[in-house]
C-alpha positions, 0 to 999 in steps of 0.5 A: 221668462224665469226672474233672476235668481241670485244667491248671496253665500260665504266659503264654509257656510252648510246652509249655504250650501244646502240652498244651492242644492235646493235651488238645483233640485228646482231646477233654477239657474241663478248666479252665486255672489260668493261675498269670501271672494268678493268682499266688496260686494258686502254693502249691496248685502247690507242693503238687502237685509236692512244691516245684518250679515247674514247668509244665505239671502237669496233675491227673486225679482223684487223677492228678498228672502234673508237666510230662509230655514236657518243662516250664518251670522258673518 
């Protein structure tokens, strides 16, 4: 079984973007947490990166990976 992949973007953000694309070309299915869409879900960012708004962060499991190769600041 594949772990959870979820992917935590904003409108507009290119690194956001080409992690998409990456995740793609790997083949892994994840879920998009669009946080322009759905602000409410800052706070559960928030706690993911110890404070910083920053995208992309992708969680893998337990693995937190906070704007890998490169993120925008929001």
């Amino acid at each position: 079984m594949r772990e959870r992949v979820t992917l935590y973007t904003i409108r507009g953000c290119a690194r956001c973007a080409a992690m998409r694309v990456e995740l793609e070309g790997r083949g892994l299915r994840y879920t998009e947490i669009d946080l322009t869409a759905h602000p409410e879900r800052v706070p559960e960012l928030l706690k993911l990166t110890g404070g910083r708004r920053v995208v992309p962060v992708i969680v893998t499991g337990a693995r937190i990976e906070i704007a890998p190769g490169g993120g925008r600041e929001f």
